[in-house]
DRENVEXKE-612818 format. One record per residue (C-alpha): residue in three letters; x negated, y, z; residue number from 1. Coordinates in steps of 0.1 Angstrom, whole numbers, plus 5000, padded with zeros to 4 digits. Layout:
<atoms>
['ALA'; [X; Y; Z]; NUM]
...
</atoms>
This chain:
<atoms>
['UNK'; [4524; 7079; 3519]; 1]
['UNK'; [4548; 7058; 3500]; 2]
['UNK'; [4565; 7072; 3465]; 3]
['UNK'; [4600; 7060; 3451]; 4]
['UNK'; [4597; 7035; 3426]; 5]
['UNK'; [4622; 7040; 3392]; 6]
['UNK'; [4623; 7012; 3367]; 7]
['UNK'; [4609; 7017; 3334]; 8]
['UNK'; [4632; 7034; 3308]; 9]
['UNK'; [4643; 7008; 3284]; 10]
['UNK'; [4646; 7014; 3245]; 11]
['UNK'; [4685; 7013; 3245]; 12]
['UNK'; [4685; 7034; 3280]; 13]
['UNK'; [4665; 7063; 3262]; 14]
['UNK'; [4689; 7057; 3227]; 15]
['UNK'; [4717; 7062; 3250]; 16]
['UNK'; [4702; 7091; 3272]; 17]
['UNK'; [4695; 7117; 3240]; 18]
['UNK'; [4716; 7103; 3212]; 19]
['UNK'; [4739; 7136; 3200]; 20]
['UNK'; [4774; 7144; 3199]; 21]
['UNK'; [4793; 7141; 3168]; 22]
['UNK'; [4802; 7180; 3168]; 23]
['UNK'; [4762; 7187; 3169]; 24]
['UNK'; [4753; 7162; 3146]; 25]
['UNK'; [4782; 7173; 3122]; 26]
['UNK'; [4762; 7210; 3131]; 27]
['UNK'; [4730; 7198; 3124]; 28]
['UNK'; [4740; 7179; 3089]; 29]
['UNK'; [4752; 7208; 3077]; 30]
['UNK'; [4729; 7231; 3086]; 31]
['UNK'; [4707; 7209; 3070]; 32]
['UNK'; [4725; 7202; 3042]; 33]
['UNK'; [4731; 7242; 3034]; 34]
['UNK'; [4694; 7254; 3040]; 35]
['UNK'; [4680; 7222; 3013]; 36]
['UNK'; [4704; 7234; 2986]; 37]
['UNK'; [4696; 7272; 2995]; 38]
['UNK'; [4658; 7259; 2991]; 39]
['UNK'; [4662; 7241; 2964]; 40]
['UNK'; [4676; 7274; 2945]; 41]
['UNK'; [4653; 7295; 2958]; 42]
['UNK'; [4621; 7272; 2945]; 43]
['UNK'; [4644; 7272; 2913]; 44]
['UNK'; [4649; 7308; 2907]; 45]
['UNK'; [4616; 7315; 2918]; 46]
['UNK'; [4600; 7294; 2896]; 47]
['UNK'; [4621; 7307; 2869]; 48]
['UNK'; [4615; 7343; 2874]; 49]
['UNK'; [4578; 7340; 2879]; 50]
['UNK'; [4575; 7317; 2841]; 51]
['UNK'; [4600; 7345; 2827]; 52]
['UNK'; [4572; 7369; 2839]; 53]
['UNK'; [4545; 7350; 2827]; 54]
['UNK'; [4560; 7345; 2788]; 55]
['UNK'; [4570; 7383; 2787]; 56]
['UNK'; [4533; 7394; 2795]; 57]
['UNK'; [4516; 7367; 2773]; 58]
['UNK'; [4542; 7379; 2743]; 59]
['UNK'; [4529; 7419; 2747]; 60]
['UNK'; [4495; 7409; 2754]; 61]
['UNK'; [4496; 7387; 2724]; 62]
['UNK'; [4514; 7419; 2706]; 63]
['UNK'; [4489; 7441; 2717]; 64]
['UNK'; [4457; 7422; 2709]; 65]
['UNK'; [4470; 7416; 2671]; 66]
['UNK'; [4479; 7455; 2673]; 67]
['UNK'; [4442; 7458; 2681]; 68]
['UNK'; [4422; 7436; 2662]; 69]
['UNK'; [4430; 7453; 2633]; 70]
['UNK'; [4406; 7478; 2642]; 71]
['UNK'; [4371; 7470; 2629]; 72]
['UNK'; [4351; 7501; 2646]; 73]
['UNK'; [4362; 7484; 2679]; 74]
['UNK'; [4334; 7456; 2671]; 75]
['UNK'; [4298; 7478; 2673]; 76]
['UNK'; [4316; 7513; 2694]; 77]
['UNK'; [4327; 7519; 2727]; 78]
['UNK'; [4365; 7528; 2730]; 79]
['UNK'; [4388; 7538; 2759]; 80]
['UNK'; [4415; 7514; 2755]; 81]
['UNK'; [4438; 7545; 2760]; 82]
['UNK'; [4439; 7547; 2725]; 83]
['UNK'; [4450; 7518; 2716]; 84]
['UNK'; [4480; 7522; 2743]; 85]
['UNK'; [4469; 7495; 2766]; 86]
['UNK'; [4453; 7514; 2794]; 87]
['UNK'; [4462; 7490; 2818]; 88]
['UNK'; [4438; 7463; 2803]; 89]
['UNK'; [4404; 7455; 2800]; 90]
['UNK'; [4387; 7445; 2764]; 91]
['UNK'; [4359; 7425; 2752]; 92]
['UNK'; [4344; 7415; 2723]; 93]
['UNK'; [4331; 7378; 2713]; 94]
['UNK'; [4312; 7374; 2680]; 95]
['UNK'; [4311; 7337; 2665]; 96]
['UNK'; [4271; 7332; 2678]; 97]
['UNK'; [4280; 7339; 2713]; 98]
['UNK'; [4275; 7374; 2720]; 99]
['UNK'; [4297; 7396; 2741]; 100]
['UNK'; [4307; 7436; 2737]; 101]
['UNK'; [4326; 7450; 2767]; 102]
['UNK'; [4350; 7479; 2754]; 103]
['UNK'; [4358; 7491; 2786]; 104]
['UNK'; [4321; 7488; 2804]; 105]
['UNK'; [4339; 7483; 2837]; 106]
['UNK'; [4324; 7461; 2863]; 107]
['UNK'; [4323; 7429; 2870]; 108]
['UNK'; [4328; 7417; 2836]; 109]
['UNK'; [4353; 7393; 2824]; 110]
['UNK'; [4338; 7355; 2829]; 111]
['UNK'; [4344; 7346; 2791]; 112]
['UNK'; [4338; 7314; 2777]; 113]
['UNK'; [4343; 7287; 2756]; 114]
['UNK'; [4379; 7293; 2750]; 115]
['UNK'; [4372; 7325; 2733]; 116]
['UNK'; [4344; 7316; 2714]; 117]
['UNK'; [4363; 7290; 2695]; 118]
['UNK'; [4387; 7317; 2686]; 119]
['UNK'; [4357; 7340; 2673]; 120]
['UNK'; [4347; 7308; 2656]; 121]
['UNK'; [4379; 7304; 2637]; 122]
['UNK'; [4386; 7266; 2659]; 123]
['UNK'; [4413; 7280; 2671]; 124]
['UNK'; [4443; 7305; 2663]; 125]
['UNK'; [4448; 7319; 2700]; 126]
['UNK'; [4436; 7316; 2736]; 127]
['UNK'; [4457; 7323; 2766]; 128]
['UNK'; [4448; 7316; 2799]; 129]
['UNK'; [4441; 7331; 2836]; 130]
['UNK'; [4407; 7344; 2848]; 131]
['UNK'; [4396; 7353; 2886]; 132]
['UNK'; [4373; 7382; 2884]; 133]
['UNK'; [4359; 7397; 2917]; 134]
['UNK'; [4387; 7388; 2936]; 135]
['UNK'; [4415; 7397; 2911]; 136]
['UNK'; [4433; 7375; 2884]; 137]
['UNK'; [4439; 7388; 2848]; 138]
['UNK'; [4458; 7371; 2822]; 139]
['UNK'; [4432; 7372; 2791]; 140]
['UNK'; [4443; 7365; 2757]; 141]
['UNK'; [4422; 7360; 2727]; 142]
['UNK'; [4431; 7367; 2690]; 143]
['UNK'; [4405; 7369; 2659]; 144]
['UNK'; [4396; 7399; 2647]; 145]
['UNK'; [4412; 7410; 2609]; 146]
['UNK'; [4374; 7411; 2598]; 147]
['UNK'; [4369; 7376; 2606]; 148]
['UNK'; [4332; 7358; 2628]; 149]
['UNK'; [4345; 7375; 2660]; 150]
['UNK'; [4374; 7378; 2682]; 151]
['UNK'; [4389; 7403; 2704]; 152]
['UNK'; [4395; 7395; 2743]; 153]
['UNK'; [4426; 7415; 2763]; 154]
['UNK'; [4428; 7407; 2802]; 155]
['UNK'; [4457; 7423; 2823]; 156]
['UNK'; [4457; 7422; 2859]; 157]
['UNK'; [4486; 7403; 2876]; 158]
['UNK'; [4484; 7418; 2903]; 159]
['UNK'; [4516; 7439; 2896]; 160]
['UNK'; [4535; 7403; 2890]; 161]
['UNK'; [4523; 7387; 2918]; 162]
['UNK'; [4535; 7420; 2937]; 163]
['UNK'; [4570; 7414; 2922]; 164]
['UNK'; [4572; 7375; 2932]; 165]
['UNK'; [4564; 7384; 2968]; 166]
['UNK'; [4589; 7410; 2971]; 167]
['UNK'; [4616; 7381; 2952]; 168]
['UNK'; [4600; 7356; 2973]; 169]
['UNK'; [4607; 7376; 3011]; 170]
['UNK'; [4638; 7380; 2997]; 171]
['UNK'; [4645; 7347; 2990]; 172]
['UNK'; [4635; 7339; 3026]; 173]
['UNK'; [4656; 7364; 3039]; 174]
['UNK'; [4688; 7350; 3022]; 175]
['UNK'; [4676; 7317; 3031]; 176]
['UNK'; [4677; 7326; 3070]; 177]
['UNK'; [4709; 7341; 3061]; 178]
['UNK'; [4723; 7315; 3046]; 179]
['UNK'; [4713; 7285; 3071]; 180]
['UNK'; [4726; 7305; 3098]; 181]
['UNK'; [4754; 7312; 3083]; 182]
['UNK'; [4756; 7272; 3074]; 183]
['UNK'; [4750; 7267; 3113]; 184]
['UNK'; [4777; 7287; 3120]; 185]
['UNK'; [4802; 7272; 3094]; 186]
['UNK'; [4792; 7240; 3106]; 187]
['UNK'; [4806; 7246; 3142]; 188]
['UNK'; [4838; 7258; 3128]; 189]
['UNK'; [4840; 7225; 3111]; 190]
['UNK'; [4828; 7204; 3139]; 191]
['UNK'; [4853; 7223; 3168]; 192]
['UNK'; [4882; 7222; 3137]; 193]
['UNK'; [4877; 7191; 3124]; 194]
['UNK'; [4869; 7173; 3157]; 195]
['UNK'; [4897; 7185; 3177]; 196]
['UNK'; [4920; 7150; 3168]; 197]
['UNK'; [4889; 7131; 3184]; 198]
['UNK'; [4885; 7150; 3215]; 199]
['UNK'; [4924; 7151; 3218]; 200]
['UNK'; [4922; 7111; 3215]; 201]
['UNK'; [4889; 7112; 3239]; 202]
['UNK'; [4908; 7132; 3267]; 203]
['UNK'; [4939; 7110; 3264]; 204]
['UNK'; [4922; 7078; 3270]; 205]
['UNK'; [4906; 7095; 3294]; 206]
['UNK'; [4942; 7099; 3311]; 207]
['UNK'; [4948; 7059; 3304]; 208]
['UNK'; [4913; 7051; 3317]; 209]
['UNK'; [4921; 7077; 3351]; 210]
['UNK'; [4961; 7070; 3355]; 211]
['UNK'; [4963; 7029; 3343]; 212]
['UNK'; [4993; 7042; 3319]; 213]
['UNK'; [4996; 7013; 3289]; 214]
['UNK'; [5019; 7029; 3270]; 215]
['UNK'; [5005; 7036; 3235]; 216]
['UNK'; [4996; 7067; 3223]; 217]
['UNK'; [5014; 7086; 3199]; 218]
['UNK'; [5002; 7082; 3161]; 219]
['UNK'; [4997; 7108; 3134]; 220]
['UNK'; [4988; 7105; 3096]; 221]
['UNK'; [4969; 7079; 3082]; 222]
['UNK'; [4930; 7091; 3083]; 223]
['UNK'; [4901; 7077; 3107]; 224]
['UNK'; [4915; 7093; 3137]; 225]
['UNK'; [4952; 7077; 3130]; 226]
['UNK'; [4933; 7042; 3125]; 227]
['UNK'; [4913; 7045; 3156]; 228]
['UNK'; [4942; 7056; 3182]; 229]
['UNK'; [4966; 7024; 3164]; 230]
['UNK'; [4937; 7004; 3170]; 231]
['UNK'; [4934; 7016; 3207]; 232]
['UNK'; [4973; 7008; 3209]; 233]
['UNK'; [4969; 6972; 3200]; 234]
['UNK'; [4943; 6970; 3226]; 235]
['UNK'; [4965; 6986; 3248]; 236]
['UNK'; [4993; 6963; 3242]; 237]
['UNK'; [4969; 6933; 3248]; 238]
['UNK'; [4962; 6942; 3277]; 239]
['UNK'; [4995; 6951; 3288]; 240]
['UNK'; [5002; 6916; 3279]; 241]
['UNK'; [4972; 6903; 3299]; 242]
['UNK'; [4983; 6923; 3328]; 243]
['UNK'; [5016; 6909; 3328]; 244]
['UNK'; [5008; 6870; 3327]; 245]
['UNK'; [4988; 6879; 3353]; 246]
['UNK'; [5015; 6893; 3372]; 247]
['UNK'; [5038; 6863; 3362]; 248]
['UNK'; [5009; 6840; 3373]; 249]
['UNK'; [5004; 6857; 3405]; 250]
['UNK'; [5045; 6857; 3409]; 251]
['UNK'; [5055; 6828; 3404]; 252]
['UNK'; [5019; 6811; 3420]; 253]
['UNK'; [5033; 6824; 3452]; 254]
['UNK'; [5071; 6814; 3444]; 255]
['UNK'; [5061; 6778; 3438]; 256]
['UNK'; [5034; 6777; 3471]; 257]
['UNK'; [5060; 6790; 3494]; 258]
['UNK'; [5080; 6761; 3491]; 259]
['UNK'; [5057; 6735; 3500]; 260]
['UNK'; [5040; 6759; 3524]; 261]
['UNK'; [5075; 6763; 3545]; 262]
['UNK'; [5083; 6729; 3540]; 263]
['UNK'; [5045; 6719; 3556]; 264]
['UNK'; [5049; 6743; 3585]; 265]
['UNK'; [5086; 6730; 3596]; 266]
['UNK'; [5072; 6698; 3597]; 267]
['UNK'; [5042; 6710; 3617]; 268]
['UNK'; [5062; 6728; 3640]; 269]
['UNK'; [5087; 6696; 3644]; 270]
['UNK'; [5057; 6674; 3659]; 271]
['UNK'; [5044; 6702; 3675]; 272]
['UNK'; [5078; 6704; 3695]; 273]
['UNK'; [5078; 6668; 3702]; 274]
['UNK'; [5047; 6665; 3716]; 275]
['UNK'; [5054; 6693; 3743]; 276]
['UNK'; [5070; 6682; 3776]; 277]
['UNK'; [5096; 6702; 3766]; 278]
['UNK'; [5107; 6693; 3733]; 279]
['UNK'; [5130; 6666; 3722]; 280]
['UNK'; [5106; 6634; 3719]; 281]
['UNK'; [5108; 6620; 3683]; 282]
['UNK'; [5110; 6580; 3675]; 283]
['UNK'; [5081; 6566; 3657]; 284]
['UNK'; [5100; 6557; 3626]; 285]
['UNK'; [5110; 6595; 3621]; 286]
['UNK'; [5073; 6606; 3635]; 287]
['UNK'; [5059; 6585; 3604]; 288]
['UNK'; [5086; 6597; 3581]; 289]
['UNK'; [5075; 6634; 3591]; 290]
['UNK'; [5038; 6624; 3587]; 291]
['UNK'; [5044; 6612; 3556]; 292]
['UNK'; [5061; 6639; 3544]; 293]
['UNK'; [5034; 6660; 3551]; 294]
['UNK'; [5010; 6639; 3529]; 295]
['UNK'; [5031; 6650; 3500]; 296]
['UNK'; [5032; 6680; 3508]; 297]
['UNK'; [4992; 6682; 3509]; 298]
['UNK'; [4990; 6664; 3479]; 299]
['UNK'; [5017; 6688; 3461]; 300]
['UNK'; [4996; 6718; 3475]; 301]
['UNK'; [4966; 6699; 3460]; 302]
['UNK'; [4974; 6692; 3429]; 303]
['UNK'; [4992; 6725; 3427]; 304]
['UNK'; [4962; 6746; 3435]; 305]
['UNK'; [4941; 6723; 3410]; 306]
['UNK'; [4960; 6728; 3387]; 307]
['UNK'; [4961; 6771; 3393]; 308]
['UNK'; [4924; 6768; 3392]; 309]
['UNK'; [4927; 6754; 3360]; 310]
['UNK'; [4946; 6774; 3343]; 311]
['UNK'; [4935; 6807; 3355]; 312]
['UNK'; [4897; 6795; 3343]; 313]
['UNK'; [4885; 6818; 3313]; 314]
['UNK'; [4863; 6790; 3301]; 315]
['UNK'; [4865; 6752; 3304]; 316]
['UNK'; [4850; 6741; 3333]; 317]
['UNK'; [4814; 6714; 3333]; 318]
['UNK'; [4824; 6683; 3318]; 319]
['UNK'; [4809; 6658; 3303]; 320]
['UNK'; [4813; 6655; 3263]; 321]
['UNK'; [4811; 6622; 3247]; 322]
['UNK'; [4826; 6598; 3220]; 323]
['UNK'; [4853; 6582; 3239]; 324]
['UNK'; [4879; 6554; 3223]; 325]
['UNK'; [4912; 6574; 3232]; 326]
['UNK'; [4934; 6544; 3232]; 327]
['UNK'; [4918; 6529; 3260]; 328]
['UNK'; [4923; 6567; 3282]; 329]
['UNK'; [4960; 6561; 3272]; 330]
['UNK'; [4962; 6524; 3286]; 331]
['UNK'; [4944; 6544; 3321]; 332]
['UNK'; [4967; 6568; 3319]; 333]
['UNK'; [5000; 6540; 3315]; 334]
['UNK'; [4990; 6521; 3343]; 335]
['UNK'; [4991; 6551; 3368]; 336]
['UNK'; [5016; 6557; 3355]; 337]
['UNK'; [5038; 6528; 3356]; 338]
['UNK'; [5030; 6524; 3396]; 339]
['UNK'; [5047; 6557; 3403]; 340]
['UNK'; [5081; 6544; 3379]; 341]
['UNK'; [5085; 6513; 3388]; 342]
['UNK'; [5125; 6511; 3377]; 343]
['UNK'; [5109; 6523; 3346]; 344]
['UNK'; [5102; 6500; 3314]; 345]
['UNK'; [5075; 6517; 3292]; 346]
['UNK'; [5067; 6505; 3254]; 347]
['UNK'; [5032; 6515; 3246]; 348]
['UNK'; [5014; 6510; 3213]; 349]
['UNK'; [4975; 6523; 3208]; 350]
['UNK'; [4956; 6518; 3181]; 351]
['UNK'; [4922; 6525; 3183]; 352]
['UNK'; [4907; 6562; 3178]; 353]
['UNK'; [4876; 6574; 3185]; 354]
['UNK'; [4871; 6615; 3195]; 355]
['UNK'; [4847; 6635; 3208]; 356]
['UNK'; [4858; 6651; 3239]; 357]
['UNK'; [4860; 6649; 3276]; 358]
['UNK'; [4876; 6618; 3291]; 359]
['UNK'; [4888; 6634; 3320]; 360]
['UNK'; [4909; 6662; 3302]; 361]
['UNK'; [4922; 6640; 3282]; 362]
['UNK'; [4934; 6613; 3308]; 363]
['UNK'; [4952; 6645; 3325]; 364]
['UNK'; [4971; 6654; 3294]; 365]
['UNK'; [4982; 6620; 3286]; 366]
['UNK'; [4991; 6615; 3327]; 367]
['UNK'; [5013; 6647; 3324]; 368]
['UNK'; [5029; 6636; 3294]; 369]
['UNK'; [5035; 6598; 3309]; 370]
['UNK'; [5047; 6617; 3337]; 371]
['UNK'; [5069; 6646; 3322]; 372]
['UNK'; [5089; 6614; 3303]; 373]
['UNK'; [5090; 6595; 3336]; 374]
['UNK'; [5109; 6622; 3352]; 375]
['UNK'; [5131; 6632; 3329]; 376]
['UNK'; [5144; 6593; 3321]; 377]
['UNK'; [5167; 6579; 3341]; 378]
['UNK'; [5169; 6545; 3363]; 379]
['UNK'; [5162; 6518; 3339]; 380]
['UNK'; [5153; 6541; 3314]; 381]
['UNK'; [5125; 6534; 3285]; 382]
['UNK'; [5095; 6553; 3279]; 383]
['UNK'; [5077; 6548; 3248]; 384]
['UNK'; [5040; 6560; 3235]; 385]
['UNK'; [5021; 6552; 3205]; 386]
['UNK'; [4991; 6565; 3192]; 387]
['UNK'; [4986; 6563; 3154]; 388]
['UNK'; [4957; 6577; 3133]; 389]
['UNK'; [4952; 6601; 3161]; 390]
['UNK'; [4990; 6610; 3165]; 391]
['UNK'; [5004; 6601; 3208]; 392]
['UNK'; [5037; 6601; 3200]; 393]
['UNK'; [5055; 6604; 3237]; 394]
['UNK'; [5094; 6595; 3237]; 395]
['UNK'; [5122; 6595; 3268]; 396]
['UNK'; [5156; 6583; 3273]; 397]
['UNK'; [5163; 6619; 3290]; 398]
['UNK'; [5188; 6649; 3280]; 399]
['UNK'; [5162; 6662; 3257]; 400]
['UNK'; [5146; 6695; 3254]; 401]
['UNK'; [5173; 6724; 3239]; 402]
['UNK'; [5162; 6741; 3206]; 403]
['UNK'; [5160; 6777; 3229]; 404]
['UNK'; [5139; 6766; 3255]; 405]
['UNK'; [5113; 6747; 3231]; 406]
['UNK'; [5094; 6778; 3224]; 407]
['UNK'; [5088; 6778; 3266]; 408]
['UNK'; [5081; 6747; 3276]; 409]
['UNK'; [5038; 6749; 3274]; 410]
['UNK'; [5041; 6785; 3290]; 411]
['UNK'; [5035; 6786; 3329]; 412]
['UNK'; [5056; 6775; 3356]; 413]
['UNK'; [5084; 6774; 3331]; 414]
['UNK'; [5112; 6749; 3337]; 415]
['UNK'; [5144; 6748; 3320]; 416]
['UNK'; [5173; 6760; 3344]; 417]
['UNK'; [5185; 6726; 3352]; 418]
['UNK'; [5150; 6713; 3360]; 419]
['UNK'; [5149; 6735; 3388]; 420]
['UNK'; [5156; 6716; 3414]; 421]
['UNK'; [5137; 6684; 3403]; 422]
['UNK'; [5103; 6679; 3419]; 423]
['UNK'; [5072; 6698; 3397]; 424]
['UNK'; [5053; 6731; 3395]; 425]
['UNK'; [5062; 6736; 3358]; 426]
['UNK'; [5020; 6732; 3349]; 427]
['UNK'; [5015; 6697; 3335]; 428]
['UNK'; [5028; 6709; 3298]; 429]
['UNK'; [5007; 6740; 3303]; 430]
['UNK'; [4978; 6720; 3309]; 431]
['UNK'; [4982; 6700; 3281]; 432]
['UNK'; [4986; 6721; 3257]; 433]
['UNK'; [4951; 6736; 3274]; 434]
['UNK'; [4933; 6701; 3264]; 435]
['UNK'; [4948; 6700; 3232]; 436]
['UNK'; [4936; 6735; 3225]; 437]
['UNK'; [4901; 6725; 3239]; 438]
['UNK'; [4899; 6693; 3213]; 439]
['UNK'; [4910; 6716; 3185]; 440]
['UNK'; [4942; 6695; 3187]; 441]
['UNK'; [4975; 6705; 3189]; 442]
['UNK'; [5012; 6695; 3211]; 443]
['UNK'; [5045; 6700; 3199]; 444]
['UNK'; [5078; 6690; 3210]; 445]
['UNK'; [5108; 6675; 3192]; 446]
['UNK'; [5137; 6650; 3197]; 447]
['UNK'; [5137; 6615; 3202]; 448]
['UNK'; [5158; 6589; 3183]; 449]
['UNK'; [5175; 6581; 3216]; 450]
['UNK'; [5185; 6621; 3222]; 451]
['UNK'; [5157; 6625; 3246]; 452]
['UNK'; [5126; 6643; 3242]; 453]
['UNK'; [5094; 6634; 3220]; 454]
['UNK'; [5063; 6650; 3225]; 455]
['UNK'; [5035; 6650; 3197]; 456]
['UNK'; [4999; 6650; 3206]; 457]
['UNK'; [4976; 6650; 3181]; 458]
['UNK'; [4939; 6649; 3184]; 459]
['UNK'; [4911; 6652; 3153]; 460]
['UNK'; [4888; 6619; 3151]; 461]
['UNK'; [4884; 6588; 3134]; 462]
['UNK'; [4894; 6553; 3137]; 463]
['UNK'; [4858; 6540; 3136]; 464]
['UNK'; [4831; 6549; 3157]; 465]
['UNK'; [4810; 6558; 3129]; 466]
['UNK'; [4831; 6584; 3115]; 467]
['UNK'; [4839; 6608; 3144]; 468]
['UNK'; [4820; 6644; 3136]; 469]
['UNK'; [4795; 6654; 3164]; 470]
['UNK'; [4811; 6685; 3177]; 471]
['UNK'; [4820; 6698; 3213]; 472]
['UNK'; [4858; 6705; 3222]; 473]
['UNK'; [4872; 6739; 3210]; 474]
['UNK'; [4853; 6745; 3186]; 475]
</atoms>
C-alpha cells in the first residue's frame, strides 16, 4: 500500500495559511484593548475599595480600643465585650512581663505576640496588624492601657469585608464580560464601517484582475485608502504603457517583416517558375541578380530578427565585461564601415579612452551610428567622428534631424516620414541608446555645422588605463 506524499509546510506557507483578516484583527485589538483598560479599572477600584475598607476598620478599632482601655477593671475581671459596645470583637489583655488575660474566654485564642508586648511595654504607641486564627482572619489592634505596664488587644473578624470585596469583585467580573463583549461587538462595527473603502478597493481590483480593464480607479479624499488606490493607478498606467509598447512592438515587428518576407517569397516563387518545364526560363545574369537579392533579403531578416531579440530582452544578454580602449572599437567600427560607403569620405579623430564594458555592444552602437550618418549623407558626402575625453561626436552632411521628431528618434521602429522609403528597420538608434543605457552613458542628438545631423555619445571612463573604476555596465 502506497500513501500520497505532501511536501513539508514551509514557515512562510503556514504565515500565509493562518495570518488574519484586517476586520478580525481590528476585532481582536479592540477587544483586547477594551477588556485591559476595563481590567485595569477593576484592579484599581478594587484595590481602592478594599484599602478604603481596611483604614475605616483600623480607625474604629483604634476608636474603640482607646474607648476601652480606659477601663482599669478590664485588666484582673472577666467582661462581655457587650458593654463596652464592641460585641462583634474579641479582647485580650497583655501585661508588660508577658502574660495574657482573655476578656472574651472564646476559643482558640488570639496568637499574640511580640507586637503587643512592646505596646504593653510602652516601645511602642500602637499595633495594627492581621492575625489567622482557626481558619479566620481578624484585624487586631493594640493600644496601652490608661493605667500604664499592660496593653489592651481588640481583634475583628474580616470576614464581613472579605464578604463585601467578593460580592464587588463578581461584579466587577460581570461588567468586565459585559464590557469586552460589548468591545467585541463595537469592534466589528468599526471593522465592517471602517473597512468598507478597502473591500470596495479589494472587489474593484478584483474586477481589473478578472476583466483586464486599465482604466484607473476613481479617487476619494486623501487618507490611506485614497493613497493606496492612486498608487494602484500609477501601476495601472504603467502597465497600460507596457502593454502598449508591446503592442507597438508586436505591430510594427510584423509591418517591417512583411516586407522582406513578401519580397523573399516573389523571388522564391520567380525561380521556382523558371525551373518548371513550364515557366518562362530565366538568363543567368537575372537568375544571379534574383539570388542575390535574396541574400539581402536573408541578411535584412537576420539582422532584423537580431536585432528584435535584442530589444525585446529584459536583461542584457552574456557578455563578456572587460577594460577595453574604445578608440580602437571606433577605428573597427570605421572600417566596416567605409566598405559599405565607398563614395563616402569619413574624417575620424579618436583619442584614446579606456571603459569598462562590453566590446561587442559597443562596436554595434558605434556601427549604427557610422551607419545612420552614411545613409543619410549624400554622394560625395563627409562623415565626421571624434571621440574626445569620452565624448563620440558623430556628424553628416544630410537634411538633419527636425526639432519635432528629435524626441522620437531612439524609440522603436521610428523613422521620420521622409525616411520611409529608405532602406532600414528603424532599430539601430534604439539599440544605441540600449548600449549607452547599459554603460551608464548617455546619446543625444543635435545639428551639425554643415545642417546635418550630429549625434553625441558619451561614455564614463578614463584616458589612462589606470584610472577606469571597476564596475560592470548599467550599474
Amino acid at each position: 500500500m502506497s500513501f500520497p506524499v505532501t511536501a513539508p509546510l514551509s514557515l512562510d506557507d503556514s504565515r500565509w495559511r493562518y495570518r488574519r483578516s484586517l476586520a478580525s484583527r481590528v476585532i481582536l485589538l479592540t477587544t483586547m484593548a477594551v477588556g485591559l483598560a476595563v481590567a485595569f479599572v477593576a484592579a484599581g477600584a478594587y484595590v481602592t475599595v478594599r484599602m478604603q475598607l481596611q483604614a475605616t476598620l483600623d480607625d474604629s478599632l483604634l476608636e474603640r480600643a482607646h474607648g476601652a482601655a480606659k477601663y482599669n477593671v478590664l485588666a484582673e475581671s472577666e467582661v462581655p465585650p457587650s458593654l463596652l459596645g464592641a460585641a462583634d470583637v474579641r479582647m485580650a489583655y497583655v501585661r508588660s512581663d508577658g502574660r495574657v488575660f482573655a476578656l472574651d474566654k472564646i476559643d482558640p485564642q488570639l496568637p499574640l505576640g511580640k507586637p503587643e508586648l512592646e505596646v504593653a511595654r510602652g516601645e511602642s504607641a500602637d499595633s495594627v496588624r492581621t492575625l489567622q486564627v482557626g481558619g479566620d482572619h481578624y484585624r487586631v489592634v493594640t493600644v496601652p492601657t490608661g493605667s500604664g505596664g499592660a496593653s489592651l488587644v481588640i481583634a475583628q473578624s474580616l470576614e464581613q469585608q472579605h464578604s463585601v470585596l467578593a460580592r464587588l469583585g463578581i461584579v466587577m467580573l460581570g461588567f468586565g464580560v459585559v464590557g469586552v463583549v460589548v468591545a467585541g461587538f463595537a469592534g466589528w462595527i468599526v471593522a465592517r464601517n471602517g473597512l468598507r473603502p478597502v473591500r470596495r478597493l479589494t472587489a474593484a481590483v478584483e474586477a481589473k484582475a478578472r476583466t483586464e480593464d486599465l482604466r484607473p480607479l476613481p479617487v476619494e479624499g486623501d487618507d490611506e485608502v485614497a493613497r493606496l488606490a492612486a498608487a494602484f493607478n500609477e501601476m495601472l498606467i504603467a502597465l497600460d504603457a507596457s502593454r502598449q509598447r508591446q503592442r507597438s512592438l508586436v505591430a510594427d515587428a510584423g509591418h517591417e517583416l512583411r516586407t522582406p518576407l513578401t519580397s523573399l517569397r516573389t523571388n522564391i516563387d520567380l525561380l521556382t517558375q523558371s525551373d518548371d518545364a513550364v515557366g518562362p526560363t530565366l538568363e543567368p545574369e537575372a537568375r544571379a541578380e534574383v539570388l542575390d537579392d535574396i541574400r539581402s533579403q536573408i541578411d535584412e531578416l537576420t539582422t532584423l530578427i537580431g536585432d528584435l531579440t535584442e530589444l525585446a530582452r529584459d536583461d542584457p544578454p552574456a557578455s563578456v565585461i572587460e577594460e577595453l580602449e574604445l578608440s580602437e572599437i571606433v577605428h573597427q567600427a570605421f572600417n566596416r564601415v567605409r566598405l559599405r560607403a565607398p563614395s563616402l569620405s569619413f574624417d575620424v579623430v579618436a583619442h584614446p579612452w579606456w571603459v569598462v564594458g562590453d566590446a561587442a555592444a559597443l562596436e554595434r552602437a558605434i556601427t549604427n551610428l557610422l551607419d545612420n550618418a552614411a545613409k543619410w549623407s549624400p554622394a560625395g558626402g563627409r562623415v565626421s567622428c571624434k571621440l574626445v575625453d569620452g565624448v563620440l561626436t558623430v556628424d553628416d552632411d544630410g537634411p538633419g534631424i527636425a526639432e519635432e521628431d528629435r524626441p522620437h528618434v531612439f524609440d522603436r521602429f521610428w523613422r521620420a516620414t521622409e525616411s520611409r522609403t529608405m532602406p532600414g528597420s528603424g532599430l539601430g538608434l534604439s539599440i544605441v541608446r540600449q548600449v549607452a543605457d547599459r554603460h551608464s552613458g548617455t546619446i543625444e542628438v543635435a545639428s551639425s555645422a554643415s545642417g546635418g545631423a550630429r549625434l553625441v555619445l558619451t561614455i564614463p571612463g578614463s584616458p589612462t588605463r589606470a584610472g577606469v573604476a571597476v564596475r560592470q555596465p548599467g550599474t
